[in-house]
N, C-alpha and C positions, 0 to 999 in steps of 0.2 A: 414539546418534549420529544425527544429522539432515545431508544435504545435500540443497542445490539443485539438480533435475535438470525441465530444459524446462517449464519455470513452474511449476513446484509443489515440494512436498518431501518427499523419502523417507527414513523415519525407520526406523532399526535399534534393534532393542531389545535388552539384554542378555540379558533371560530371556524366553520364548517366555508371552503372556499369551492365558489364555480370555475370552472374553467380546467382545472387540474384533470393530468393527462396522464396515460403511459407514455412513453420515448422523453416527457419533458424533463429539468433538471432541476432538484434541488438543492438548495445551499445552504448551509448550515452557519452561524457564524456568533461570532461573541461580542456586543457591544460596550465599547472603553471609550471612557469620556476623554481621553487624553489621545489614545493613538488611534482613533476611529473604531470603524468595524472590524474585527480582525478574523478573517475565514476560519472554521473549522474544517470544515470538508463538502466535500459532494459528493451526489449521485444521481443516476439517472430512476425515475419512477418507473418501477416495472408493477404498480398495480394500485386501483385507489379503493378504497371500502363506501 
């Protein structure tokens, strides 16, 4: 899940991931069985909890 919170966005993940960084990038996107993956947006991770 992703909201928008004071310019930017904070995204909740279903299952707790290693590896995740600051400067890395995430990508947001919406899956359709007909015209594939279709991007929402990005951004770069400026912090992990």
């Amino acid at each position: 899940m992703a909201e928008a919170v004071d310019g930017g966005v904070v995204v909740h993940l279903r299952e707790r991931l290693t590896g995740v960084a600051p400067g890395q990038v995430v990508v947001l996107y919406r899956p359709e069985a007909e015209a594939g993956d279709v991007v929402l947006g990005s951004a770069k991770i400026a912090a992990t909890a």
